[in-house]
C-alpha positions in Angstrom: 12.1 20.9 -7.2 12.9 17.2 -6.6 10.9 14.4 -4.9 9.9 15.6 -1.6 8.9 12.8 0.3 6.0 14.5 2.2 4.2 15.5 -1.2 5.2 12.5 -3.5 4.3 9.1 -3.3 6.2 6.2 -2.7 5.6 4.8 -6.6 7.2 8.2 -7.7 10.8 6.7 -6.8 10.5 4.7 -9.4 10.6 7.4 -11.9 14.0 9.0 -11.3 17.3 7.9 -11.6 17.7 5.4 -9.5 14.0 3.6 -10.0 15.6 -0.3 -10.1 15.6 0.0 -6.7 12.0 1.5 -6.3 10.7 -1.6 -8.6 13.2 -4.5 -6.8 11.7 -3.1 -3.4 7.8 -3.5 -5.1 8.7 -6.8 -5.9 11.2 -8.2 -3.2 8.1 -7.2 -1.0 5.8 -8.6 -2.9 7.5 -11.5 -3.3 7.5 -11.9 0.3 4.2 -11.0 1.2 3.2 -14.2 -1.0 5.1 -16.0 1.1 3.2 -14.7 4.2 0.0 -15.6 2.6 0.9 -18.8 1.7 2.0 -19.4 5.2 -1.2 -17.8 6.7 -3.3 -20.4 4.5 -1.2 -23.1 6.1 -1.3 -22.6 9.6 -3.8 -19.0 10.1 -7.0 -18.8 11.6 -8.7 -17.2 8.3 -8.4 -18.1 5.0 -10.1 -15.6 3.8 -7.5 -13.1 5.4 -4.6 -15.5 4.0 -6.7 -15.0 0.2 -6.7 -10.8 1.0 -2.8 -11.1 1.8 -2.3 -12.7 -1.4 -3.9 -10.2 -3.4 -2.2 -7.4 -1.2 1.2 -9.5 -2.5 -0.3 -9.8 -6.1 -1.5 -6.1 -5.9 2.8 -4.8 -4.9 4.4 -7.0 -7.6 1.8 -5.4 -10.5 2.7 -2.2 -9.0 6.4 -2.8 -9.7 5.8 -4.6 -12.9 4.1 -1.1 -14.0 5.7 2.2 -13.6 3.3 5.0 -11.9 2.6 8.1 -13.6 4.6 11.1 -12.8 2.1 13.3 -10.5 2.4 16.4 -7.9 5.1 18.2 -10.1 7.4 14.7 -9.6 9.9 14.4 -11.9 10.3 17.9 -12.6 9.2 19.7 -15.2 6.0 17.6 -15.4 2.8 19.1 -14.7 0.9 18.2 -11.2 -1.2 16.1 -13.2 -1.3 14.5 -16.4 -4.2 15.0 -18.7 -4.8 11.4 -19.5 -2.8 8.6 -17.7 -0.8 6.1 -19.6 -1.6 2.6 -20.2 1.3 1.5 -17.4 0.4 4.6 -14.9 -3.4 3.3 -14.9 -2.7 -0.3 -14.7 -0.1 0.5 -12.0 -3.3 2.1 -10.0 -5.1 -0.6 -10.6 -3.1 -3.0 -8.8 -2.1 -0.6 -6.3 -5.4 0.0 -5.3 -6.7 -3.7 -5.5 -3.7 -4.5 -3.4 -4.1 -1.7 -0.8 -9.0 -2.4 -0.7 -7.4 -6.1 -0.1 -5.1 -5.1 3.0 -7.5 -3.1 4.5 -10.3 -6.1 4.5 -7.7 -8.0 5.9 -7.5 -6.3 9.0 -11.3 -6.7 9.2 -10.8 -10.7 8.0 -8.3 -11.0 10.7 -10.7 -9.1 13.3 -12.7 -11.9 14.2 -10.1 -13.2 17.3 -11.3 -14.5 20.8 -8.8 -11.6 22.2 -10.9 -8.6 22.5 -7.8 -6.4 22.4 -6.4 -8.4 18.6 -10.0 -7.3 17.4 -10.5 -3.8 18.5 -6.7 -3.1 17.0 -7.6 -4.9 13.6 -10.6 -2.5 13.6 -8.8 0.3 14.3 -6.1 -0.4 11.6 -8.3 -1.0 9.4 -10.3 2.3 9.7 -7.1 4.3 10.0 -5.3 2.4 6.9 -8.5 3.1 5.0 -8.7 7.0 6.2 -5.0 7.6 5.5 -5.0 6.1 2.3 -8.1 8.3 0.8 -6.0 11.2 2.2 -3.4 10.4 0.1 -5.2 9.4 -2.8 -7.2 13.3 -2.7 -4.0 14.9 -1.7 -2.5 12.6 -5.6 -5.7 14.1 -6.8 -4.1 17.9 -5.8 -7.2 18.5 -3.8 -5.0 22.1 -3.0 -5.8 21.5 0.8 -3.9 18.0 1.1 -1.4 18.1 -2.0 1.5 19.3 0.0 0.6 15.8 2.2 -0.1 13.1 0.3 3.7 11.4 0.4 3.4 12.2 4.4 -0.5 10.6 4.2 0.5 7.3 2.3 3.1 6.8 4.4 1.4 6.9 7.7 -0.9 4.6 6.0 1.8 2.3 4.9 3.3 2.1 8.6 0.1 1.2 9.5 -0.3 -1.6 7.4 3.2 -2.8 7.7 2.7 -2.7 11.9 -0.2 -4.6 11.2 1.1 -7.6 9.4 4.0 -7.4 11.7 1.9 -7.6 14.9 0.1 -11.0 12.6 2.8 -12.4 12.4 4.2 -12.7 16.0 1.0 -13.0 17.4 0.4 -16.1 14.5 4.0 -17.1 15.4 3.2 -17.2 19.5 -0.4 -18.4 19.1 
């Protein structure tokens, strides 16, 4: 069994044969992502939100710097689940989840907009980046009913997060 996208997270990548290009993508978008910040402290209506971008930045370039812990059977021959996680899979955790608590405070940060319809989709991007990502994170847990889901899971949660800063951006840009 290989990585299957729907089960494995996105970190997992890293771990096979080709993981350069898993960790240059953490920090070529990490890198960037600073840059975002620093240009949303410049010119954005909340500095706050600019602050929660930059740890969202800070949060994808630890997550390169340390390698995940194989999980979900990924690569193979490792068990679902390691008995106690190494120094580099917990620290790796710890900045993925500081990164990803950041990004979704953002979208509330950024909610406060005189355009009711800018607020209302911050909200709901928030809610649903949150909701997705604690899918993900029980189905990483193998919670058996969502184990199968959690690559499928982080990913919708990703896409909503990406959309988000995306829509920031050109609505920032246009403003």
């Amino acid at each position: 069994m290989g990585y299957r996208p729907f089960r494995h997270p996105v970190s997992s990548l890293a771990l096979g044969r080709a993981g350069w290009a898993q960790t240059a993508n953490f920090f070529l978008v990490g890198l960037l992502s600073l840059l975002f910040a620093v240009g949303l402290w410049r010119v954005g209506p909340s500095r706050w939100g600019a602050l929660l971008i930059g740890v969202w930045a800070v949060g994808l370039l630890g997550a390169g710097a340390f390698r995940a812990d194989p999980v979900s059977g990924y690569p193979p021959g490792i068990p679902d689940r390691l008995q106690r996680p190494t120094r580099t899979g917990a620290l790796h955790d710890l900045f993925s989840l500081m990164g990803f608590l950041a990004l979704a405070v953002a979208c509330f940060a950024f909610a406060l907009s005189s355009s009711p319809g800018w607020t209302i989709y911050s909200i709901a991007s928030g809610v649903l980046f949150v909701t997705t990502m604690a899918l993900a994170s029980a189905a990483f847990d193998q919670q058996q009913r969502w184990v199968d889901l959690g690559g499928l899971f982080q990913r919708i949660s990703l896409t909503i997060g990406w959309a988000w800063q995306t829509l920031l951006a050109v609505r920032i840009l246009y403003t």
